[in-house]
FIVEXTI-928268 format. One record per residue (C-alpha): x, y, z; residue number from 0; residue in one letter. Coordinates in steps of 0.25 Angstrom, whole numbers, plus 5000, padded with zeros to 4 digits. Layout:
FIVEXTI-928268
<c1->X, c2->Y, c3->Z, nr->NUM, rest->A>
...
END
This chain:
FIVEXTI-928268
<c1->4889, c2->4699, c3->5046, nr->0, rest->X>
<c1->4884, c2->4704, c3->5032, nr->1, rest->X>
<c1->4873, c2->4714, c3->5029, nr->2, rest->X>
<c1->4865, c2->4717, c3->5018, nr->3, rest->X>
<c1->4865, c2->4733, c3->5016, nr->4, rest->X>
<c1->4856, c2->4740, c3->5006, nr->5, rest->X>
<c1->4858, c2->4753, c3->5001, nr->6, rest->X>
<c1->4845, c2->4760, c3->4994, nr->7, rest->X>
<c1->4846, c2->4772, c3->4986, nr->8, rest->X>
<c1->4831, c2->4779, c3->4990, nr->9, rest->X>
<c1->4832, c2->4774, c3->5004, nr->10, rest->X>
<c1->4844, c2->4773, c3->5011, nr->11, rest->X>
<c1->4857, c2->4782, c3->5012, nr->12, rest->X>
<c1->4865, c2->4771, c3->5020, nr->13, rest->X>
<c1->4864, c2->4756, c3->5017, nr->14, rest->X>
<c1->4852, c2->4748, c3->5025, nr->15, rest->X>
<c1->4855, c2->4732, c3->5030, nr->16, rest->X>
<c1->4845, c2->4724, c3->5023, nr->17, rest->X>
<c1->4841, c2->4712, c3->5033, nr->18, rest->X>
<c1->4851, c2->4706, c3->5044, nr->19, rest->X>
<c1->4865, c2->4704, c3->5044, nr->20, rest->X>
<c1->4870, c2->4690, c3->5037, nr->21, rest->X>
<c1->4879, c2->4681, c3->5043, nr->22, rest->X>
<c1->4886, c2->4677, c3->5031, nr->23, rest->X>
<c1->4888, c2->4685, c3->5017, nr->24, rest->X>
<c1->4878, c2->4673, c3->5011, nr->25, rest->X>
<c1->4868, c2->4675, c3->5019, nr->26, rest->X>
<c1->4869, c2->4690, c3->5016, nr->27, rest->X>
<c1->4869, c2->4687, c3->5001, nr->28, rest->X>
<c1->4858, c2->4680, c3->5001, nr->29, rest->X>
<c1->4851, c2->4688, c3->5009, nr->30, rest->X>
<c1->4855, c2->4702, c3->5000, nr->31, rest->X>
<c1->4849, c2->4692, c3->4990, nr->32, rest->X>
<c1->4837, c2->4690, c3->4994, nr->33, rest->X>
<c1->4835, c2->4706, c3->4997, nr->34, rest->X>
<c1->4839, c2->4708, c3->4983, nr->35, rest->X>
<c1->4829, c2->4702, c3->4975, nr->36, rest->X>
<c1->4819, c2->4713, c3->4981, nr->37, rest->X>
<c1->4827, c2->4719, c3->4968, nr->38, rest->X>
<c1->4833, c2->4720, c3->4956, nr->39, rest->X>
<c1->4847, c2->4720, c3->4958, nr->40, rest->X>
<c1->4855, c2->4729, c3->4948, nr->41, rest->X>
<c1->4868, c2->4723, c3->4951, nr->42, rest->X>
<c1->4878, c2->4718, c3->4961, nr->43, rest->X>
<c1->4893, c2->4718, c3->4964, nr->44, rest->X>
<c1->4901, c2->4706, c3->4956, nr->45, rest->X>
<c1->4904, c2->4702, c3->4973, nr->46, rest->X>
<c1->4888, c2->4701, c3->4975, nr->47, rest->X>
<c1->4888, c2->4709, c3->4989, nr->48, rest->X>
<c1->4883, c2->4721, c3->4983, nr->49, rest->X>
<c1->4868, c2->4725, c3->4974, nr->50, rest->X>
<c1->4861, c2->4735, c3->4969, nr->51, rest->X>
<c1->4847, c2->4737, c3->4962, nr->52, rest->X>
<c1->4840, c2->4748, c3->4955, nr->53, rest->X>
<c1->4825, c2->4748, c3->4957, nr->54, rest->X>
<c1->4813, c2->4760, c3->4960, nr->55, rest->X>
<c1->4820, c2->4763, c3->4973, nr->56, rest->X>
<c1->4834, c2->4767, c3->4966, nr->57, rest->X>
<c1->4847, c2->4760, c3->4968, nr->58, rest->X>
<c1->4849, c2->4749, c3->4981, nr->59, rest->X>
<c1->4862, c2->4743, c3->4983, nr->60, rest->X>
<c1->4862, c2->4730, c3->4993, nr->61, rest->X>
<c1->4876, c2->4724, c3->4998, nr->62, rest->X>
<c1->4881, c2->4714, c3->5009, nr->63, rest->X>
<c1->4890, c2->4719, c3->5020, nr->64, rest->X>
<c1->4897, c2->4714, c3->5029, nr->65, rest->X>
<c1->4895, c2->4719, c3->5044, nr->66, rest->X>
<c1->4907, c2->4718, c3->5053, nr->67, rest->X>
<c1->4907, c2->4722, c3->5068, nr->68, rest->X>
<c1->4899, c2->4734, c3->5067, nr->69, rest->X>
<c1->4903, c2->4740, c3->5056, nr->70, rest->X>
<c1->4896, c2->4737, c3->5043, nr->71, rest->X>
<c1->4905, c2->4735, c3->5031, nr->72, rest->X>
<c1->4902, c2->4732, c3->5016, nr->73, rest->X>
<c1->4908, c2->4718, c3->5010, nr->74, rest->X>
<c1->4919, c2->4725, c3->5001, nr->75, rest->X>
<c1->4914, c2->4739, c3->5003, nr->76, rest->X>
<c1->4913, c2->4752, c3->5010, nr->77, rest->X>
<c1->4897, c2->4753, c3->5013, nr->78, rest->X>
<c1->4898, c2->4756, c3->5028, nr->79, rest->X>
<c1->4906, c2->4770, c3->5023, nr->80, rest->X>
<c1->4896, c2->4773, c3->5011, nr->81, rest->X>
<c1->4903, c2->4766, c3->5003, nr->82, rest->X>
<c1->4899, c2->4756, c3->4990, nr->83, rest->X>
<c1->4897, c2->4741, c3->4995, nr->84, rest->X>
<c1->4902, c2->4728, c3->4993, nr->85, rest->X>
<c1->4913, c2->4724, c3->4982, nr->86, rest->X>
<c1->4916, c2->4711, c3->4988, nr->87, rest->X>
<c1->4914, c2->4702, c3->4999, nr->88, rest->X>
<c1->4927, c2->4698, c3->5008, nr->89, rest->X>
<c1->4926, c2->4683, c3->5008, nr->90, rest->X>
<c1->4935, c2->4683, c3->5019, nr->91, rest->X>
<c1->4924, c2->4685, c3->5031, nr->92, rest->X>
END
């Protein structure tokens, strides 16, 4: 299962799940998509499993993780422990 997490500068101090959990990574990615053009993206991660945007409300990073059992863990990252998300995406799952 992937989920799409957002982390918002003025609002939240631990990262929020933006709609349902996804199937697949595609459905997620289209999905974080789609969320993402509320914005102007400032960037992303060469992988594509990780934005940020600068607008009025400061900085707001998005990313797609992957939910295992019940422990929530980043694609490629550490954001479960406060850590920075999404390098890459293991093809292998």
């Amino acid at each position: 299962m992937f989920r799409i997490l957002e982390l918002d500068s003025r609002r939240s101090a631990s990262p929020t799940q933006v709609g349902e959990g996804f199937a697949t990574w595609e459905d997620a990615l289209a999905a974080i998509k789609r969320h993402l053009k509320r914005f102007k993206v400032s960037g992303r991660n060469p992988e594509g499993s990780y934005w940020w945007t600068r607008d009025a409300d400061g900085l707001r990073k998005c990313w797609i993780s992957e939910h295992q059992d019940a422990a929530p863990e980043a694609v490629g990252a550490e954001v479960a422990h406060g850590g920075q998300p999404a390098l890459a995406r293991d093809s292998s799952k």
